[in-house]
KEKE-3310 file (N, C-alpha, C; in steps of 0.2 Angstrom, whole numbers, plus 5000, padded with zeros to 4 digits):
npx = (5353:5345:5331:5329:5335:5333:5318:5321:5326:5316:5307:5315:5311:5299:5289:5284:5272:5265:5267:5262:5249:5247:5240:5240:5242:5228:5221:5225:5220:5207:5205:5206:5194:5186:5188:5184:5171:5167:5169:5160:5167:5161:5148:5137:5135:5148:5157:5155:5156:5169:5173:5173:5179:5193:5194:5194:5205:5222:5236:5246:5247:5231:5224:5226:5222:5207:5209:5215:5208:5205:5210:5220:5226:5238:5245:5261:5274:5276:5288:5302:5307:5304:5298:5304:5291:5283:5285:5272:5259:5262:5258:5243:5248:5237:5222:5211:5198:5186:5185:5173:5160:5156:5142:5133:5119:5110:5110:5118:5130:5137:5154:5161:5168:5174:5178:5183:5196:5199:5208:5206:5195:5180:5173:5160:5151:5138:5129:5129:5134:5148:5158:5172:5176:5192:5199:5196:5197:5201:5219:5220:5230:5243:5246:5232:5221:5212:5197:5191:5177:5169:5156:5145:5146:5152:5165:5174:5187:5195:5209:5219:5232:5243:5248:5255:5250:5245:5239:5233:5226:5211:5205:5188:5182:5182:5185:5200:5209:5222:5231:5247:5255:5267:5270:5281:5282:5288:5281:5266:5252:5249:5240:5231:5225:5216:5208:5195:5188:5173:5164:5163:5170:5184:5192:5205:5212:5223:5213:5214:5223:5219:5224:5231:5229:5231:5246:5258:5251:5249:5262:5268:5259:5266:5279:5277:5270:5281:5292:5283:5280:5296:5297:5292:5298)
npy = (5153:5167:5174:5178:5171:5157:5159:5158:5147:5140:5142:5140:5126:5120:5112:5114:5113:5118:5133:5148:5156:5164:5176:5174:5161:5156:5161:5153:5140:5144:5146:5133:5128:5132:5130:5116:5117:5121:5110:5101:5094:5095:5100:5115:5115:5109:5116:5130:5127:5121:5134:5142:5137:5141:5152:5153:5145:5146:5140:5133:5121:5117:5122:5114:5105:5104:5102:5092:5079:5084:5084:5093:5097:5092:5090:5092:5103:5116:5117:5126:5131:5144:5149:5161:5174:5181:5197:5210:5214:5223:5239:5239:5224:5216:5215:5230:5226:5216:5198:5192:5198:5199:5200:5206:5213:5216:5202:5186:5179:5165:5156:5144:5126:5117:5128:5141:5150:5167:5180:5194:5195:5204:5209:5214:5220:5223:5229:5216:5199:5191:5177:5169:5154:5149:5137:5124:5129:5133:5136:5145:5155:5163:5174:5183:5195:5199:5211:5218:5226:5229:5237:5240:5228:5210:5202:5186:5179:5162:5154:5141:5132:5130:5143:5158:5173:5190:5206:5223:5236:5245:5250:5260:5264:5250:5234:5228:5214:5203:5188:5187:5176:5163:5151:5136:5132:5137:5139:5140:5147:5165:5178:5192:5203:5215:5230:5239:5242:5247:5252:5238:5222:5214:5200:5188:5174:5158:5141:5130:5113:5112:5111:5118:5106:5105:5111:5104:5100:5111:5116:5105:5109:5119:5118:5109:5118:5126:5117:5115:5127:5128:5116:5120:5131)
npz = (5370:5360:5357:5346:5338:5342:5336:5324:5323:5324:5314:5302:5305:5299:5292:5273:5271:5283:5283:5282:5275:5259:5252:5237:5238:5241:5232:5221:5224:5224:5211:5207:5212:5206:5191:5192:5197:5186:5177:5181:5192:5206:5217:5216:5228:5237:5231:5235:5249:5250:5247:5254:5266:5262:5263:5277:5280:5288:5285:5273:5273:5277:5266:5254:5256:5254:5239:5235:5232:5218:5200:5196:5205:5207:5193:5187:5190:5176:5163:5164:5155:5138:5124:5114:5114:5098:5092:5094:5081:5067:5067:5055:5051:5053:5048:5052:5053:5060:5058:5067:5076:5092:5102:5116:5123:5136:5140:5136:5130:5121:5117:5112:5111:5097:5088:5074:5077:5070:5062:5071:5083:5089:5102:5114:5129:5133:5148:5149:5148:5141:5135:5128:5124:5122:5122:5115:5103:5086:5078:5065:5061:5068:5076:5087:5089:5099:5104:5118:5125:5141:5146:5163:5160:5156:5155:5149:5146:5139:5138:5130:5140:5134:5124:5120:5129:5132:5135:5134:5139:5151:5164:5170:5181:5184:5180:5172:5168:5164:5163:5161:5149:5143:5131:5128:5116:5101:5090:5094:5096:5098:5110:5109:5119:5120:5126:5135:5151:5156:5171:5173:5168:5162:5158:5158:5154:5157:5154:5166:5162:5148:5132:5117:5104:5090:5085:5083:5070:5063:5062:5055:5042:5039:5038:5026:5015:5015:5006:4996:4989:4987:4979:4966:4961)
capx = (5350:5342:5323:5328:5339:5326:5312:5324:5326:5309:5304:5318:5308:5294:5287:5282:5263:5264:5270:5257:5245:5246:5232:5240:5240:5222:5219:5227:5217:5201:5205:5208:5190:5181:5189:5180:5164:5163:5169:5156:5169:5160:5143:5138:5137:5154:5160:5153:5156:5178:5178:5171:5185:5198:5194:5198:5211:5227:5242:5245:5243:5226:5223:5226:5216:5202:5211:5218:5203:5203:5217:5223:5231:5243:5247:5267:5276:5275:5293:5303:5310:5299:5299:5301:5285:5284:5283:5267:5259:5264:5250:5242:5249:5231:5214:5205:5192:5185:5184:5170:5159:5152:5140:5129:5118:5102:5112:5123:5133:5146:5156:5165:5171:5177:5178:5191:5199:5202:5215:5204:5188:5178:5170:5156:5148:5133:5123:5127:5139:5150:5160:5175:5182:5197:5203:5195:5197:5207:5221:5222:5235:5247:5243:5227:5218:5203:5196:5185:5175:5165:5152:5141:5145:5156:5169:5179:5190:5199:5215:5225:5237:5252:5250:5255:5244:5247:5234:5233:5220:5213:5196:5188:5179:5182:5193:5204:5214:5227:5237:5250:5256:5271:5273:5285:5284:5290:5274:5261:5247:5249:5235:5233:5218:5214:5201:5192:5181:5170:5160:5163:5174:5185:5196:5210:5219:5222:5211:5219:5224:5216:5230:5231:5231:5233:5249:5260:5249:5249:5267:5268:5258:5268:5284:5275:5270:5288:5293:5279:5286:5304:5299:5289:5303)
capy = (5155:5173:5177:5179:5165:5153:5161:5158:5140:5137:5145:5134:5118:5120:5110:5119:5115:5122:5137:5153:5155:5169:5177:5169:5153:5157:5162:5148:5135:5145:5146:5126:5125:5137:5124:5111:5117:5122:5105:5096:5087:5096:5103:5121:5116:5109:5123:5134:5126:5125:5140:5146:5135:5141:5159:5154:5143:5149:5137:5130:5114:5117:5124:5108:5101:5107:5101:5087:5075:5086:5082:5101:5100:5086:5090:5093:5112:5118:5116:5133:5134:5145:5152:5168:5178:5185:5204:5211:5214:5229:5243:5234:5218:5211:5220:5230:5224:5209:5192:5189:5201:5195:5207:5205:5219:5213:5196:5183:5175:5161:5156:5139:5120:5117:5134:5143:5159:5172:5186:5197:5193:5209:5207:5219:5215:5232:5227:5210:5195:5186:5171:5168:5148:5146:5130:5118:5131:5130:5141:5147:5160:5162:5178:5183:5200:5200:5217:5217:5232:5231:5242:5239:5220:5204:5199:5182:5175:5158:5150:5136:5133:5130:5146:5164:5177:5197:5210:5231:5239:5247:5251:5264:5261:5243:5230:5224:5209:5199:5185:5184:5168:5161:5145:5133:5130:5143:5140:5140:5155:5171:5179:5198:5205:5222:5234:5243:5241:5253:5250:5232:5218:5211:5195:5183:5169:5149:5137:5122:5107:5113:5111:5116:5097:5105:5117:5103:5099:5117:5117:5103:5111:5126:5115:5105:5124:5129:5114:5115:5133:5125:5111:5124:5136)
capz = (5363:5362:5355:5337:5334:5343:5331:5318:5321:5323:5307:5298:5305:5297:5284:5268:5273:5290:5281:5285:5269:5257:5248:5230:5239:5242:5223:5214:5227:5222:5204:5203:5213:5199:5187:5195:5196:5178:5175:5184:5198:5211:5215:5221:5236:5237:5228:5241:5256:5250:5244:5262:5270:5257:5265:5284:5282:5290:5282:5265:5272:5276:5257:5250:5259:5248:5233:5237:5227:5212:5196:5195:5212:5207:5189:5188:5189:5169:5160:5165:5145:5136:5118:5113:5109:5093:5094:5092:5075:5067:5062:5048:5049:5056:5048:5058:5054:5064:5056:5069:5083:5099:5105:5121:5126:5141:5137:5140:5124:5124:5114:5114:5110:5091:5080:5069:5077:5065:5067:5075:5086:5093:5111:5117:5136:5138:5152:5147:5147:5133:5137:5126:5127:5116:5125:5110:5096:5080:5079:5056:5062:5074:5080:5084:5093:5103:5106:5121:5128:5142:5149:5164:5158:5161:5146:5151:5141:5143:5132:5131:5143:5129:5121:5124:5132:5133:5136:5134:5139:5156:5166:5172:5188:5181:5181:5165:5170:5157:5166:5154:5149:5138:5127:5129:5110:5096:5083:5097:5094:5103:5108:5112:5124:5119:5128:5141:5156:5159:5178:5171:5169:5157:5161:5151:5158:5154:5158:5168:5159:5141:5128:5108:5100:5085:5085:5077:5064:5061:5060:5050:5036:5038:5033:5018:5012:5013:5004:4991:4985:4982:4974:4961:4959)
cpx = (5345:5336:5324:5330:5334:5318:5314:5323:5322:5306:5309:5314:5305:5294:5283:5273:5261:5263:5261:5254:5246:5240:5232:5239:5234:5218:5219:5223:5210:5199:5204:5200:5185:5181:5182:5175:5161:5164:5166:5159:5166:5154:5143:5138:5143:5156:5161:5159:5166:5179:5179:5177:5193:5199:5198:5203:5218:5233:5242:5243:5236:5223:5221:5224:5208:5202:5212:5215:5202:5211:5224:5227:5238:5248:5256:5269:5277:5283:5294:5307:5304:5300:5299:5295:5287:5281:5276:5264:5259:5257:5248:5241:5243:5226:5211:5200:5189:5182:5177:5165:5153:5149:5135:5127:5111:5105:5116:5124:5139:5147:5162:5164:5176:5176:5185:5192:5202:5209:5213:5197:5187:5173:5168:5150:5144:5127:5122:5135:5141:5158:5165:5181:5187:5202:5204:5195:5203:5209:5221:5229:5238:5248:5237:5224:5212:5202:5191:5184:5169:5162:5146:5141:5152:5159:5174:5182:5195:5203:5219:5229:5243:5252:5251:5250:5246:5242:5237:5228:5219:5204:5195:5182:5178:5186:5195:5210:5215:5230:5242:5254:5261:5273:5278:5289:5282:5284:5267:5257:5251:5243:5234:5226:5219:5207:5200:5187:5179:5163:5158:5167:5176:5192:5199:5215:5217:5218:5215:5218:5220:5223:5227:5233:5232:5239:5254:5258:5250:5259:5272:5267:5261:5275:5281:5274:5275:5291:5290:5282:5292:5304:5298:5293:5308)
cpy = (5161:5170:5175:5174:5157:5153:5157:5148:5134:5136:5139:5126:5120:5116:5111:5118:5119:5130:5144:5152:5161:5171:5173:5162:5150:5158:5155:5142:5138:5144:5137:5124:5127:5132:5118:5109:5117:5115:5100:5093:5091:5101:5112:5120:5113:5112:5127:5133:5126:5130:5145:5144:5137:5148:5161:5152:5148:5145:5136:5124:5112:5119:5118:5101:5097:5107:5095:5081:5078:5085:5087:5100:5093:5085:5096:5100:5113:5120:5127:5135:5139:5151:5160:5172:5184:5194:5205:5216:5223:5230:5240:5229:5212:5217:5221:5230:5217:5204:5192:5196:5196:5199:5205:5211:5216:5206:5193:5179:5172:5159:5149:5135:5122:5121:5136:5150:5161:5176:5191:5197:5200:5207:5213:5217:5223:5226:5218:5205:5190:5183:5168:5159:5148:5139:5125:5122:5130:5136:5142:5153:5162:5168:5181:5189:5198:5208:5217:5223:5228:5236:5241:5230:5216:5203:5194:5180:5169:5153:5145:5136:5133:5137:5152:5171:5184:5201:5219:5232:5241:5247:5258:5263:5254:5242:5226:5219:5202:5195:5183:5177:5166:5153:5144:5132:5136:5144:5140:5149:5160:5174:5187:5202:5211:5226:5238:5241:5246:5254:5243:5228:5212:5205:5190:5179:5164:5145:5130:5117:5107:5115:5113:5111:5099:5110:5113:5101:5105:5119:5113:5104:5118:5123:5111:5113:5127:5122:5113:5122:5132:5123:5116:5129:5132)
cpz = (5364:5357:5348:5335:5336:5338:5325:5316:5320:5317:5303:5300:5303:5291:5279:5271:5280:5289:5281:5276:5267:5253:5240:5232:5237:5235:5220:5216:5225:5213:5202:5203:5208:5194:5188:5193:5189:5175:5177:5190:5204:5212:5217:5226:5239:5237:5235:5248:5255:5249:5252:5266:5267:5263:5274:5284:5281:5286:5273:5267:5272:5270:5254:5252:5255:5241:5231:5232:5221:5206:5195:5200:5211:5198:5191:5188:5181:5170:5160:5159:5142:5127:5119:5110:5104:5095:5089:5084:5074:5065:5054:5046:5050:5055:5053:5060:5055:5059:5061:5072:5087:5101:5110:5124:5130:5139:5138:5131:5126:5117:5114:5109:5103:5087:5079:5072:5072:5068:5069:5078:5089:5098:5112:5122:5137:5140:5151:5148:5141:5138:5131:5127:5119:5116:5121:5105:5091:5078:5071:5058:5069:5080:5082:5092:5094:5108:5112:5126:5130:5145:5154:5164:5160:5153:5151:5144:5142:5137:5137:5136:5140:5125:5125:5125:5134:5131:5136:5136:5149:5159:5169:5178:5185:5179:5173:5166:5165:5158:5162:5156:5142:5138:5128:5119:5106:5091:5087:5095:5102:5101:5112:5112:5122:5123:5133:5146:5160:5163:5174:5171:5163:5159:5156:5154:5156:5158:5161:5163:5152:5137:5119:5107:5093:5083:5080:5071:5060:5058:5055:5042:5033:5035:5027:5015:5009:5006:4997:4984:4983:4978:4966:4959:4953)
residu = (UNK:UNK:UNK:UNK:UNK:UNK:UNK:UNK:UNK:UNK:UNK:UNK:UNK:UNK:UNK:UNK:UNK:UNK:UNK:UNK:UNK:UNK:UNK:UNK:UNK:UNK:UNK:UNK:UNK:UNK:UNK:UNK:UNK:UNK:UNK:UNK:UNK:UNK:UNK:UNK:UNK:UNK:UNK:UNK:UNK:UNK:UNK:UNK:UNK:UNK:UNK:UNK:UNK:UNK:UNK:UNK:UNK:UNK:UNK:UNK:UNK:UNK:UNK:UNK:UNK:UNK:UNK:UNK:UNK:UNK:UNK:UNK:UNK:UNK:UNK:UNK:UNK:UNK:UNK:UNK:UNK:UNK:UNK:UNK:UNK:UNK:UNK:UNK:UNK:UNK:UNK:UNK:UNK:UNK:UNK:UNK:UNK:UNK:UNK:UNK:UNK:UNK:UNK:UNK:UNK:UNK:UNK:UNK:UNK:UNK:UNK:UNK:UNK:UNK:UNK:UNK:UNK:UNK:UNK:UNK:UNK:UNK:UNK:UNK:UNK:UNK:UNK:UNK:UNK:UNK:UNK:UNK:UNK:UNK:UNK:UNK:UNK:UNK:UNK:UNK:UNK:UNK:UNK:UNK:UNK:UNK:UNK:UNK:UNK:UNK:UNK:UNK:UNK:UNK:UNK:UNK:UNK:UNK:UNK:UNK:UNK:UNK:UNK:UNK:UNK:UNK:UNK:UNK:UNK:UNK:UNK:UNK:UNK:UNK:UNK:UNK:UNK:UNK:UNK:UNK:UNK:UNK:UNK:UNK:UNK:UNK:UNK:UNK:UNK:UNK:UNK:UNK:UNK:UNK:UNK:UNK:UNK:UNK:UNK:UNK:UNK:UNK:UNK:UNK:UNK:UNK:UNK:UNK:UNK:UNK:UNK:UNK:UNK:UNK:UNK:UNK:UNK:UNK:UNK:UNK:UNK:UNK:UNK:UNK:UNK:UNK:UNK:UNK:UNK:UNK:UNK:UNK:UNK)
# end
């Protein structure tokens, strides 16, 4: 047996944790410990000292090492079926003028648990940080813009994992980053990240294991609606 094919054979034994590590390996095991922390299961110096370990280790199976006691590392692969996202709203079809503004200048604003998303939230981070959680809000409409510009500043934004997620926007000496994300279920929100980062940082991705509890109820009332207009004709 030659060099290559002995390589090859060896490489077929391996068992996926042996398996060399990749940088996304290395993200999605960071991203679960970030979870954590903001969740309480693990302090900063835990935090820390995994993330430290997260950075040498060399395999996957070492990764999940550092996971391993957390609930995220064990939650199932997300259902490969997924709704089609509604095409984005035409010119018009959503005022341009914000139901809400966020504005953080020498400042740090949050913005979380139980509220009502409108159909267009504005988000503005100078010299300052704004914190958008959508994980426990209440969707009123199924589409919904968030404009976010920063400057010098920090803009996070974090949704559901059951809904859809698509971002525009760009930086300049600064980062704009949108992980899109598509629902499984046809009436779930869509939600569209608009903005700029300029020598700042704007960000939008699902938080782990944070679901809309309210998507059928929403869809419920959207059939009793329908149903209310027939009987009245």
């Amino acid at each position: 047996m030659d060099l290559q094919k002995h390589a090859q054979a060896r490489e077929g034994a391996l068992a996926p944790a042996d398996l060399r590590a990749s940088d996304a390996d290395r993200d999605r095991v960071a991203d679960i410990l970030r979870e954590a922390l903001a969740e309480g299961r693990l302090t900063a110096d835990e935090h820390a000292e995994r993330v430290e370990g997260v950075l040498h280790a060399k395999t996957v199976g070492e990764l999940e090492v550092f996971i391993r006691d957390l609930p995220a590392a064990h939650h199932g692969p997300a259902a490969p079926a997924h709704a089609s996202v509604p095409p984005r709203p035409a010119p018009g079809a959503i005022p341009t003028e914000a139901d809400a503004n966020v504005v953080a200048v020498f400042s740090s604003v949050m913005r979380r648990g139980r509220w009502r998303a409108g159909r267009r939230l504005h988000v503005y981070a100078v010299f300052g940080s704004v914190e958008i959680d959508l994980s426990e809000a209440i969707f009123e409409y199924q589409q919904v813009v968030i404009k976010a510009v920063s400057v010098f500043g920090d803009v996070q934004i974090r949704v559901p994992e059951n809904v859809s997620l698509r971002g525009t926007g760009g930086g300049v000496l600064g980062n704009f980053e949108v992980a899109p994300l598509d629902s499984a279920e046809p009436e779930a929100p869509v939600i569209y990240v608009d903005g700029w980062a300029v020598l700042g940082n704007v960000e939008a991705r699902p938080k782990r294991g944070r679901l809309v509890a309210d998507i059928l109820d929403r869809v419920q009332n959207k059939v009793d609606r329908k149903l209310r207009k027939h009987l009245d004709r």
